[in-house]
VOBA-1610 file (N, C-alpha, C; in pm, whole numbers, padded with zeros to 5 digits, always signed):
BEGIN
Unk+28936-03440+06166Unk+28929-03381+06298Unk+29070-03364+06352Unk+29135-03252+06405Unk+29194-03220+06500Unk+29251-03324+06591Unk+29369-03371+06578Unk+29428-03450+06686Unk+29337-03409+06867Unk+29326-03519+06926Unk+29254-03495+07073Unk+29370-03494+07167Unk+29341-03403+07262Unk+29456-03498+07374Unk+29412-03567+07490Unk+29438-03585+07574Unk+29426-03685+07664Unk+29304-03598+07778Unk+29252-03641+07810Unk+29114-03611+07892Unk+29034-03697+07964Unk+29012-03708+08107Unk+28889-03738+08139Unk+28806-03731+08232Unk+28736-03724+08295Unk+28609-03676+08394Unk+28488-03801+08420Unk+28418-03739+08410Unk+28238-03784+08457Unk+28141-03744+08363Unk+28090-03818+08318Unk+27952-03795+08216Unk+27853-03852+08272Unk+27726-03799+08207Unk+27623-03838+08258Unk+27488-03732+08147Unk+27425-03786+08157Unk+27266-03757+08078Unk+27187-03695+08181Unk+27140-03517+08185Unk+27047-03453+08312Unk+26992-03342+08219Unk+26845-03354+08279Unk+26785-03192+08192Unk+26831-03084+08291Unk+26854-03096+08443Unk+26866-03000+08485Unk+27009-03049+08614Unk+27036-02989+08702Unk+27125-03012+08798Unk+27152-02943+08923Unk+27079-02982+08991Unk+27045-02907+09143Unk+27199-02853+09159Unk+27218-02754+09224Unk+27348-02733+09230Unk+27365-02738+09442Unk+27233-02756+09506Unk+27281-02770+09630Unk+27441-02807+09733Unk+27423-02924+09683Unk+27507-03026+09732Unk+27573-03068+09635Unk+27637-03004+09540Unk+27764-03072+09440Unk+27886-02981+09489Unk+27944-02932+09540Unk+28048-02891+09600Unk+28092-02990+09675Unk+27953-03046+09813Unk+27974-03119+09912Unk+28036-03251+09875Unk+27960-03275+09769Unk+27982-03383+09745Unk+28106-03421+09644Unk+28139-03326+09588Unk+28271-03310+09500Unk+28392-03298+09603Unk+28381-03224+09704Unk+28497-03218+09794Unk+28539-03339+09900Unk+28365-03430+09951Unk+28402-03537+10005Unk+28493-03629+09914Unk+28417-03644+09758Unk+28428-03782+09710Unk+28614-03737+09660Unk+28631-03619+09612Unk+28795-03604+09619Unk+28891-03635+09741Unk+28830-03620+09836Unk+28918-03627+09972Unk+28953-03815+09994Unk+28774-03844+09969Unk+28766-04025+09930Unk+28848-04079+09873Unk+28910-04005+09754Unk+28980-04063+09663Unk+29117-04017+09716Unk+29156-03978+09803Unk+29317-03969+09849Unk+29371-03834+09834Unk+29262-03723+09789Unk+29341-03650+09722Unk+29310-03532+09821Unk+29396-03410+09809Unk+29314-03258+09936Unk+29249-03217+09825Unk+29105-03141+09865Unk+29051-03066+09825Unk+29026-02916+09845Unk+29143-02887+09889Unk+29196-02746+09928Unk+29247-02697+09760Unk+29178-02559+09757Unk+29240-02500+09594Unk+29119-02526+09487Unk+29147-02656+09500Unk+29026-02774+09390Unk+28936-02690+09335Unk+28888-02725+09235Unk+28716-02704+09187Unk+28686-02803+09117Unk+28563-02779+09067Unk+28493-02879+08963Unk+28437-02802+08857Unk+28468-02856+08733Unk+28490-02818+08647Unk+28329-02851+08595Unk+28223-02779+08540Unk+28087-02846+08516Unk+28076-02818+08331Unk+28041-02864+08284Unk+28039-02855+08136Unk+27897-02919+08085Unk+27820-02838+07987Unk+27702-02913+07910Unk+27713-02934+07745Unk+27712-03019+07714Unk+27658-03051+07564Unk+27546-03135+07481Unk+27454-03055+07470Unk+27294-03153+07447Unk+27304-03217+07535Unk+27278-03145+07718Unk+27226-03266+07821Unk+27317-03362+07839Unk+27450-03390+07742Unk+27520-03414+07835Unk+27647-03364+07913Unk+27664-03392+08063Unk+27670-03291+08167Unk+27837-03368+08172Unk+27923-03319+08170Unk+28106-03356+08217Unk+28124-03272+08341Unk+28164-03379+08433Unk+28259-03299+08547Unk+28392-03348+08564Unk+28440-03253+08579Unk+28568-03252+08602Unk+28689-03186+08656Unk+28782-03223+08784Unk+28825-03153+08880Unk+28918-03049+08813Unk+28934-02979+08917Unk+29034-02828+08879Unk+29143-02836+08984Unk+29197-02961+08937Unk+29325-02959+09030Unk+29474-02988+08949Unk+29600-02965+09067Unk+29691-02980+08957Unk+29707-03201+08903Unk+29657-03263+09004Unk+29632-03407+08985Unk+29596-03454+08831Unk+29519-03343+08819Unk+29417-03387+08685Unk+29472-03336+08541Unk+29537-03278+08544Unk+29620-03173+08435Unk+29692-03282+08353Unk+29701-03308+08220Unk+29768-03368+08113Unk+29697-03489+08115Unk+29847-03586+08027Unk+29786-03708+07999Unk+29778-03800+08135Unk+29874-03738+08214Unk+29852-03834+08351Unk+29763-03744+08412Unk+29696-03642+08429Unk+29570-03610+08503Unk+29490-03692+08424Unk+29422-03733+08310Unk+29351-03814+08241Unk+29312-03923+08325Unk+29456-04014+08309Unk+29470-04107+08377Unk+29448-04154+08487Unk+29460-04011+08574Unk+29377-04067+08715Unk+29265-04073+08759Unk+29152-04031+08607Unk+28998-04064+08652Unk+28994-04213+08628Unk+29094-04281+08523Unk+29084-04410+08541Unk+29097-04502+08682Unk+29119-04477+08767Unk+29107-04556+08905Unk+29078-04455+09032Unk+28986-04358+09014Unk+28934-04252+09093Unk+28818-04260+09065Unk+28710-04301+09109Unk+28567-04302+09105Unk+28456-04268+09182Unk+28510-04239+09285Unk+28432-04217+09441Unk+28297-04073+09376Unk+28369-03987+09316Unk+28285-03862+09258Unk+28116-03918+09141Unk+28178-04019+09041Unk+28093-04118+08981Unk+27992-04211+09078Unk+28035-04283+09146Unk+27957-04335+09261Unk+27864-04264+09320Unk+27919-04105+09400Unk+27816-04086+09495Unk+27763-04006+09393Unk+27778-03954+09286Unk+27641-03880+09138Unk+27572-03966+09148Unk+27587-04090+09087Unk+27456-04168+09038Unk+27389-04213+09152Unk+27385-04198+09250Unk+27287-04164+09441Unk+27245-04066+09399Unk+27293-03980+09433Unk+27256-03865+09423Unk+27139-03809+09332Unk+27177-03803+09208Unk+27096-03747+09112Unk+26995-03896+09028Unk+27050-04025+09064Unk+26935-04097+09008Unk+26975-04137+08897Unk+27065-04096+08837Unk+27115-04151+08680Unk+27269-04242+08683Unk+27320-04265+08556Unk+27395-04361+08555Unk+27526-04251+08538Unk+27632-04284+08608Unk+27735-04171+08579Unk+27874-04258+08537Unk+27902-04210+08433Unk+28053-04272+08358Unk+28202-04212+08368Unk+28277-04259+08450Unk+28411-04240+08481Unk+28471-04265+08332Unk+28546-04128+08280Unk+28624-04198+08166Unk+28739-04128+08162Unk+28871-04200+08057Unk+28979-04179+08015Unk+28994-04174+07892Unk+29050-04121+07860Unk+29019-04062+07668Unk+29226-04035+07663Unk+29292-04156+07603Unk+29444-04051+07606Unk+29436-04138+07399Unk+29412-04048+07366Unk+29455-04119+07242Unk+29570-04144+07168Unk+29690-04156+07279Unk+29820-04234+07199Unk+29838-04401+07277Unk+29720-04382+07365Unk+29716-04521+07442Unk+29597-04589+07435Unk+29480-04533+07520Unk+29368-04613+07579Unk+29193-04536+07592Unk+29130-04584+07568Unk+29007-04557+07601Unk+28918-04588+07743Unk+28856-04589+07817Unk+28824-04639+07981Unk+28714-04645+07983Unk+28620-04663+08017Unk+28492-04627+08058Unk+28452-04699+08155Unk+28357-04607+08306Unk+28337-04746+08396Unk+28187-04656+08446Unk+28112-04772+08454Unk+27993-04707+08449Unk+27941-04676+08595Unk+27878-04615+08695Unk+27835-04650+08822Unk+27651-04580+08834Unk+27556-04712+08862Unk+27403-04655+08925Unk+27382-04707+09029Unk+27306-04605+09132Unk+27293-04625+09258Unk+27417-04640+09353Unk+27532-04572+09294Unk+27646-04565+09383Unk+27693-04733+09359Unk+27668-04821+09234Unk+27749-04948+09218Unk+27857-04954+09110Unk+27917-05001+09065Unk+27984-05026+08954Unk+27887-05108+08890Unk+27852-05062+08792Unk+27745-05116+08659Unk+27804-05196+08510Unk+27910-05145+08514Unk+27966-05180+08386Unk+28090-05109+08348Unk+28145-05124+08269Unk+28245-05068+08152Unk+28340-05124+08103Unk+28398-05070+08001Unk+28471-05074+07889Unk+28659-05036+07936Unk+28734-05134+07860Unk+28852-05076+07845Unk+28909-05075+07711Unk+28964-05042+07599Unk+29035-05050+07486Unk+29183-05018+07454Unk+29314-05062+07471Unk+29443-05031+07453Unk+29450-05027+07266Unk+29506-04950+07239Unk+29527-04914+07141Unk+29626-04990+07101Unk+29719-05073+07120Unk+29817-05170+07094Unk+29769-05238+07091Unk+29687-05331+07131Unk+29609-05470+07150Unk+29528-05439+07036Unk+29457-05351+06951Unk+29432-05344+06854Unk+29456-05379+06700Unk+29376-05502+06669Unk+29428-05547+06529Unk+29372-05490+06424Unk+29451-05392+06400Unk+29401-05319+06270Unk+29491-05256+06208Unk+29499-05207+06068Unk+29613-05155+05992Unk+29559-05015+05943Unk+29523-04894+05998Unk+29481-04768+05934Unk+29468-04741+05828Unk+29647-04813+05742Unk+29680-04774+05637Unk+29602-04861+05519Unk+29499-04963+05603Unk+29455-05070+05501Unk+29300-04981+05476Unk+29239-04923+05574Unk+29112-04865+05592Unk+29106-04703+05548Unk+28995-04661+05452Unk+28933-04556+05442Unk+28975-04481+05583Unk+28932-04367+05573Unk+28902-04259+05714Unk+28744-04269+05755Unk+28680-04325+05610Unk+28546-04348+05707Unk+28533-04455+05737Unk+28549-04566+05674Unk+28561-04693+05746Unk+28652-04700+05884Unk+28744-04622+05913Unk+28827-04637+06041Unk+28724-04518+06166Unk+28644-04444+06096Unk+28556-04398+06214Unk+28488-04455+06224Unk+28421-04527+06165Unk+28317-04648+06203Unk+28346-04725+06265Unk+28500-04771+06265Unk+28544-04866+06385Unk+28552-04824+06523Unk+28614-04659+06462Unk+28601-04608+06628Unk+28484-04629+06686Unk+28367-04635+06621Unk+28213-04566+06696Unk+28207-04725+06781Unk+28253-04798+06689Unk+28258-04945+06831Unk+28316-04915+06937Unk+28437-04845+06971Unk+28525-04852+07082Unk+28447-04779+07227Unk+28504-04786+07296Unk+28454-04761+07466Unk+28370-04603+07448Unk+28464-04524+07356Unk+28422-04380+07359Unk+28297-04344+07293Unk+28315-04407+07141Unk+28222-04415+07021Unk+28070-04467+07103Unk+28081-04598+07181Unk+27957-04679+07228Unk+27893-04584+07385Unk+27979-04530+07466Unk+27961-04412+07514Unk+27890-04299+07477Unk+27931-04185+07394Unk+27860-04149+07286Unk+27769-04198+07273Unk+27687-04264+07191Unk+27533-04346+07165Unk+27460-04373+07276Unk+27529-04403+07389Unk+27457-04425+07502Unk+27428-04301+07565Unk+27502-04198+07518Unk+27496-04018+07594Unk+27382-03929+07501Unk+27385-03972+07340Unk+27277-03925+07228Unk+27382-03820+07181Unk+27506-03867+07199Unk+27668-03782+07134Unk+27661-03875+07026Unk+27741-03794+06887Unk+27872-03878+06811Unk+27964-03879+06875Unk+28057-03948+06843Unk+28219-04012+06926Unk+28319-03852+06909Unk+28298-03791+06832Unk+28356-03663+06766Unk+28310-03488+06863Unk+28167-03535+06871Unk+28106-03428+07027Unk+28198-03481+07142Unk+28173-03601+07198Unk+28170-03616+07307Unk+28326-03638+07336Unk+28400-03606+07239Unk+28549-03612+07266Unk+28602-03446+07294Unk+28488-03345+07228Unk+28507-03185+07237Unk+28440-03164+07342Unk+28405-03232+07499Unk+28366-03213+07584Unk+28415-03122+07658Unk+28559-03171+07682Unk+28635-03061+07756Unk+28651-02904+07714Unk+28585-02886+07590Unk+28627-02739+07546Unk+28468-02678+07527Unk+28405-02724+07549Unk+28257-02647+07608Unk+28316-02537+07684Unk+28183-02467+07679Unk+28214-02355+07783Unk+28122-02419+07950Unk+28196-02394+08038Unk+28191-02444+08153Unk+28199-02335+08279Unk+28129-02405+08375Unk+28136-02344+08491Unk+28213-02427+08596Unk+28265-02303+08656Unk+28422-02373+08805Unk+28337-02330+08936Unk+28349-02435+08972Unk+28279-02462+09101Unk+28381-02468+09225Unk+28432-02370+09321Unk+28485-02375+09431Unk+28483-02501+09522Unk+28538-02553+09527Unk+28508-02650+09692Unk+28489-02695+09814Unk+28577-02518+09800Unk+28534-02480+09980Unk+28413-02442+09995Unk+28308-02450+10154Unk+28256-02380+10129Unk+28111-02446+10115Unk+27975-02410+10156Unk+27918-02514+10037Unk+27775-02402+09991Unk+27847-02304+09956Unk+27734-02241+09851Unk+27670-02309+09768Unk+27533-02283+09755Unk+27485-02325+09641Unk+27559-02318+09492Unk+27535-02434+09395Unk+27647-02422+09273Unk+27537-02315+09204Unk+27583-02204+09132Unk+27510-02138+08975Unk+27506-02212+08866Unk+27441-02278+08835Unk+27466-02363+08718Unk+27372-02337+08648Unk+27287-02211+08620Unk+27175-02168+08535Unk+27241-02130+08419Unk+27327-02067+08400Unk+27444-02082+08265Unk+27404-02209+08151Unk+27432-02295+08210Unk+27450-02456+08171Unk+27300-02489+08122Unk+27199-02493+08262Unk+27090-02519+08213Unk+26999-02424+08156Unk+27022-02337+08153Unk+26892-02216+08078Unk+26813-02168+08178Unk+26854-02214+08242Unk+26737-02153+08371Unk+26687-02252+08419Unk+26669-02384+08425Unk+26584-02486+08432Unk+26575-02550+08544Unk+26523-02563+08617Unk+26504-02618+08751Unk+26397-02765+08793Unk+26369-02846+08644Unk+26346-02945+08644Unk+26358-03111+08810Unk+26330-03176+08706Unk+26401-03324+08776Unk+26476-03337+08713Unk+26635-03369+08787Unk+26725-03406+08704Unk+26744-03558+08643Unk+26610-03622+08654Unk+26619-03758+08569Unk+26533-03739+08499Unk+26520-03658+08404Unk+26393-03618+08330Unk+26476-03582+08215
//
């Protein structure tokens, strides 16, 4: 596989995704988090149901935009209210760290951290498949399984084809693209 670069957003598991109130709530929970939401969007992405968001600002751009979903969560919080499911804040920089922090019902539920230095392992001692198998343990890999991703999908998240969601404003989101048309329960 293709070297990754540094990435991260919001995941979460939905058959469908009201698009009412995700602007509203994308522009509060950015403002929550310190940041203007003037310009902004949200970035919406699907792969087999599972759903990545992720802002369209200059904050978020590279390995330090990555980095700042690691201690920015307010957007994760008020999803899993919102829509009823469990929503995962993550950081993906693979010359450093893995993140994962889980939030249901607007709590912190759980997660994962992994530094890639603190890592005792020798590459050069391991196969390439034995060293993906180790990955599938790490924050991303166990992520993945919990999403119904391999560690290898759910790292090509960001390059889905996606819909940009304005912030101003609070039109309804279009997100029939994404879902097929589907206007379900989004915990279904």
């Amino acid at each position: 596989m293709a070297r990754s670069e540094a990435h991260g957003g919001y995941l979460c598991r939905l058959e469908s995704l009201p698009g009412e109130a995700l602007a509203r709530i994308a522009r509060e929970s950015l403002e929550s988090d310190g940041e203007p939401s003037e310009g902004a969007g949200l970035l919406v992405s699907m792969v087999k149901k599972v759903v990545r968001f992720a802002y369209d600002a200059p904050h978020t751009y590279g390995r330090r935009g990555a980095h700042w979903y690691g201690t920015h969560h307010a957007l994760a919080a008020r999803l899993s209210t919102a829509l009823g499911v469990t929503v995962h804040a993550y950081v993906f920089d693979p010359d450093e760290v893995e993140l994962v922090v889980s939030y249901g019902a607007g709590q912190r539920v759980g997660g994962e951290t992994l530094r890639y230095e603190e890592v005792d392992v020798d590459e050069d001692d391991l196969s390439e498949e034995a060293f993906d198998k180790l990955r599938e343990r790490w924050p991303m890999g166990h992520l993945g399984r919990l999403l119904g991703l391999a560690r290898p999908e759910l790292l090509r998240l960001p390059r889905a084809d996606s819909v940009l969601l304005p912030l101003q404003g609070d039109a309804p989101a279009v997100l029939d693209p994404l879902f097929g048309g589907h206007a379900a329960d989004p915990r279904h």
